[in-house]
Each structure stands twice: as C-alpha cells, then as structure tokens.
C-alpha positions in Angstrom: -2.4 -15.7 -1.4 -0.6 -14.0 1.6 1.4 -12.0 -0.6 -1.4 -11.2 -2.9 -3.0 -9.4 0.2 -0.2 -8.3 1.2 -0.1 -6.1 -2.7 -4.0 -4.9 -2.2 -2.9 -3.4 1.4 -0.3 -1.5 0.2 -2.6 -0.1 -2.8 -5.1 1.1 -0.8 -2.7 2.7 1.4 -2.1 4.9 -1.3 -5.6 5.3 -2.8 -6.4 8.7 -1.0 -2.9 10.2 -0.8 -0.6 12.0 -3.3 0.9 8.9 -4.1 -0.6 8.0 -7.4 -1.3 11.9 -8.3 2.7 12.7 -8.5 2.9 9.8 -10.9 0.4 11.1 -13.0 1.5 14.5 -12.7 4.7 13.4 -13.4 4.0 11.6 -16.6 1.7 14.7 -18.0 4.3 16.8 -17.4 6.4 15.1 -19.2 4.7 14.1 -22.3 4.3 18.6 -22.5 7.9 18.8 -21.8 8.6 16.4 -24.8 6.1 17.8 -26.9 7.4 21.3 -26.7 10.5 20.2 -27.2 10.0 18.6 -30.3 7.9 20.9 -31.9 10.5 23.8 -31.3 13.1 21.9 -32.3 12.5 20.2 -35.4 15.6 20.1 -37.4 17.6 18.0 -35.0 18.3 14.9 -35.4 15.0 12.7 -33.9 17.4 10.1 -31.9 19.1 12.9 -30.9 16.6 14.5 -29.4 15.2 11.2 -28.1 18.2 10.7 -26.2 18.2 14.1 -24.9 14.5 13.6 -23.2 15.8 10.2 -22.0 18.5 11.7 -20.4 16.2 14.4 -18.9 14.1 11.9 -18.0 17.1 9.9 -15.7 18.3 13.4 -14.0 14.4 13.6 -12.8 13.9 9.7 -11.6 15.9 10.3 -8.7 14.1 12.8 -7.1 10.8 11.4 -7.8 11.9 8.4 -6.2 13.0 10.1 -3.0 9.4 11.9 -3.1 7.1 8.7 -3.7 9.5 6.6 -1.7 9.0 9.4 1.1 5.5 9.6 1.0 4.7 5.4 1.0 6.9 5.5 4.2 5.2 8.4 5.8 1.9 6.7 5.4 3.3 3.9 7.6 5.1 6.4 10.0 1.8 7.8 10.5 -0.1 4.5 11.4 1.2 4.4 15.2 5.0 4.9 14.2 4.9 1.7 12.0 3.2 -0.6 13.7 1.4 -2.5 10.9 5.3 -2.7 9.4 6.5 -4.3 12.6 3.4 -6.5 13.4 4.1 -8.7 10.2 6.3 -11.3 11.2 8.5 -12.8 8.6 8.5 -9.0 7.1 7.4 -10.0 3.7 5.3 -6.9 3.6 8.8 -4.8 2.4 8.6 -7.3 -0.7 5.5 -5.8 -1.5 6.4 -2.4 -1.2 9.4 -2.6 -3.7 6.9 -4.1 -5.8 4.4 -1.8 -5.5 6.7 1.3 -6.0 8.9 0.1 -8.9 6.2 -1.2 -11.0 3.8 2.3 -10.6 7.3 3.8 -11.7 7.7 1.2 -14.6 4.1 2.0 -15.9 4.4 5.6 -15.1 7.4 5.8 -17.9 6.1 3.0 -19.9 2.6 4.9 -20.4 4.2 8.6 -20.7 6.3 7.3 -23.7 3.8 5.1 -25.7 1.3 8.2 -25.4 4.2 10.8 -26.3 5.2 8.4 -29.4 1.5 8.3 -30.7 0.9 12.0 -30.1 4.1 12.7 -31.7 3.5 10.2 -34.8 -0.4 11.6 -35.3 0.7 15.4 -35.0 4.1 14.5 -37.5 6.5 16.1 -35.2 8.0 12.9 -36.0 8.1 9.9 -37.7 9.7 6.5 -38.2 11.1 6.0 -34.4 10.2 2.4 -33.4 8.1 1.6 -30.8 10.1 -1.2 -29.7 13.4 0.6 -30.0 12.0 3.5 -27.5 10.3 0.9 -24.9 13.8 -1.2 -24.6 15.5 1.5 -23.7 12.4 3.2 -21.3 12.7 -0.3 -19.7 16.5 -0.3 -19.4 16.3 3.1 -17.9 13.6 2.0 -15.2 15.5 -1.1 -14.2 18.6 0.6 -13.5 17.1 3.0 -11.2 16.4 -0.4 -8.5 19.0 -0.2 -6.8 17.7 3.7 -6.1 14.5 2.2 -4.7 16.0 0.3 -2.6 18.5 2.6 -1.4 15.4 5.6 -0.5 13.5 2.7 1.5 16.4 2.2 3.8 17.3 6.2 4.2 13.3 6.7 5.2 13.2 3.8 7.5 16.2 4.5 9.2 16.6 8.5 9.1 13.0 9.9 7.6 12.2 12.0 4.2 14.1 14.6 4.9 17.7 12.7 4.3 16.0 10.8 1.6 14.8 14.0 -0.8 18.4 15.3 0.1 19.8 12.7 -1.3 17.2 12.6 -4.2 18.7 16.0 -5.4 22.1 15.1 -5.0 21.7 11.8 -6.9 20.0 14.2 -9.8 23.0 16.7 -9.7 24.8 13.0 -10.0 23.1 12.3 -13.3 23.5 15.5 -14.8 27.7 14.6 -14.5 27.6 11.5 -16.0 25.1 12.3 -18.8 28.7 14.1 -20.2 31.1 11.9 -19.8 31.6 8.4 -20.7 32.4 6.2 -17.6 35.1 4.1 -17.4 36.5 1.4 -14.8 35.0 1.3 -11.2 33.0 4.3 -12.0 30.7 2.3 -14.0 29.8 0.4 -10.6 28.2 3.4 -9.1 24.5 2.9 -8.8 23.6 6.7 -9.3 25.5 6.4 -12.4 23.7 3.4 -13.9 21.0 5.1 -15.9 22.7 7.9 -17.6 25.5 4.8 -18.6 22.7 2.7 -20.4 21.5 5.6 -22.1 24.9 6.4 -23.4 25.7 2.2 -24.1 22.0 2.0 -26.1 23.2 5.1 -28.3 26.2 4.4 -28.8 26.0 0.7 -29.1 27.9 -0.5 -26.3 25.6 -2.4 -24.7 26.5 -6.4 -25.8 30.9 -5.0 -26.0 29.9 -4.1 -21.8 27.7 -6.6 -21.1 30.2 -8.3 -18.7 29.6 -4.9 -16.8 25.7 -5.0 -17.1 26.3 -8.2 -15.6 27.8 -7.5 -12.7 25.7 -4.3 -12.2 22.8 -7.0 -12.2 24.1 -9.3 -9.5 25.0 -5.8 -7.5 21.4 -5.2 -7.4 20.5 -8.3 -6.5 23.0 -8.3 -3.5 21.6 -4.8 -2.4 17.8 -6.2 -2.3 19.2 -9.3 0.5 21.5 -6.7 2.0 18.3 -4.7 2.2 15.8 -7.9 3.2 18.1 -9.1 5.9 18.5 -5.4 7.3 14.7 -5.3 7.5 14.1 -8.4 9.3 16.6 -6.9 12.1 14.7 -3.6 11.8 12.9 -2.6 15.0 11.4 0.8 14.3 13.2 4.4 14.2 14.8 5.6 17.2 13.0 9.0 17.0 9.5 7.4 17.0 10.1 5.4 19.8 
C-alpha cells in the first residue's frame, strides 16, 4: 500500500507541469510526422517505411528521455533541494519514479502507434500491416531504452539537466550511427546502441539467431537498476544545493 502511495505522489507531482503535455505533444507529433510520411510516399515498400519511422522514432527517445527525466527531477530540486527524496527512508520512492516515467513512455508509444495504424488503415495509406507485429516491436523498442532511464536519473541527481539533455543529444547522434550499420561483437553491449539493434534484429530476423545477446543485454539492465538502487540509498543530496 506504501508503494501504491508512493505512485499517486509522484503523479500528482506532475499533474500541473509540462510533464504529461511533452508526452502528448510528443505522440501528436508523431502520428503527423508518420502520416505525412506515408501519404507522400506511397510506392515504398509499407515495412520499409515502417522501419524507417521506428527508426526515427529511436533517434528521438533519447532526447525525450533526458527532457522528461529532467523535468520529474526538477520538480523535486525545487521542493527544498529534495527534501521529500531524502526524507523517505529506505528510498523506495526512486522505484516509483522509474515506474512512473517508463510506463508514461511505454503508453506514450503504445497509444501513438495503435492510433497511427487505425488512421492509416481507415484513410488506406495502408493496409495489411498487423497490429501485433507493430506493437511487438513498439514494445521491444521501449524496453531497450531502460537502461536510458536509468542512466538520465543518475546524471540529474548527481550533475542537474543540463549534463543530462547533453547527453540526450549525443545519445540521438548515437542512434542515428547505428541505424546504418549492423553491430557486431562488444558493440552490441552498448546501451545507446540497443534500440536501433532490435529494430534491425526484428527486420531482419535476427532476433531468436542473437538471442544469447538479448540475453545478456537483459541481465545488463537488470545489473544497472541495483547499481542504480544501491547508489541511491548512499545518495545524500547534490553538492551544489547544499
């Protein structure tokens, strides 16, 4: 019930802020993006030009994280230089968080997609893509960009937004690199790379001949959520709010 709470805090945290607007903004902008791009080109191959706007859509993720990421922590920075962060004891409050901000992602995507498929299905800019094909790979996409959650909640706890949307455009700049090439070796372990890899995997059906890969890539993120957890409980504030 604790954690429950814990959830209904950090949502009305956001209620009034920007928060919940760049998600929505986000995902409108989006389904006009994919739209547009359909309807001008509409000779290309459909799963081509799915992959295209999946791709697009994991150069943008970064950056958006950095933003929303940003802007949950600045909320607390605000509330006597995070005081309500640091009054919870065992901490469990950054559990929430992570939850809060990856699932509004998850349902961002997951919403901007189904309502892009129907429009594009009712208008017959296209026809015959499955449902369930698109949403496995949306899904895919959004769980490999955890490990960037994680990684923007520790640069604006310890160093601020600032660092964190620098690094959100140099993770993008990432993404645009790896959409081109095929990834091979150690490579494949960098986080940044993760979604652009699945993308290509899923279309190119590599996903179950690297799934030894996916595998470790799963217990990676799981090691950088304790690595974070633990580094939170020992957390005492940033030293330029002190």
């Amino acid at each position: 019930m604790k954690f429950i709470s814990l959830i209904k805090s950090e949502f009305y945290k956001i209620r009034h802020t920007s928060f919940l607007n760049i998600h929505i903004f986000a995902a409108l902008a989006g389904i006009l993006i994919f739209l547009l791009y359909f309807s001008i080109y509409q000779n290309v191959d459909k799963y081509k030009k799915i992959k295209l706007l999946l791709e697009f859509t994991a150069i943008v993720f970064p950056l958006l994280i950095s933003i929303v990421v940003g802007i949950n922590i600045t909320i607390e920075e605000k509330a006597n230089y995070f005081q309500r962060i640091l009054a919870v004891k065992n901490r469990s409050i950054l559990l929430s968080k992570i939850l809060l901000l990856f699932l509004t992602g998850l349902i961002t995507i997951f919403m901007m997609f189904i309502i892009f498929y129907f429009i594009i299905n009712i208008t017959n800019l296209s026809q015959n893509i499955s449902l369930y094909y698109l949403l496995f790979v949306v899904i895919g996409l959004t769980l490999t960009n955890f490990c960037i959650y994680l990684f923007h909640l520790f640069l604006n706890l310890k160093f601020g937004l600032g660092i964190s949307l620098f690094w959100g455009v140099f993770e993008s700049l990432q993404v645009i690199l790896y959409s081109n090439v095929n990834l091979i070796s150690i490579w494949r372990f960098n986080p940044f790379s993760w979604g652009a890899s699945f993308i290509n995997d899923f279309f190119n059906n590599n996903l179950v001949s690297n799934i030894n890969e996916w595998f470790i890539i799963i217990l990676i993120s799981l090691g950088c959520y304790v690595i974070l957890i633990k580094w939170f409980k020992q957390w005492e504030g940033r030293k330029n709010c002190e």
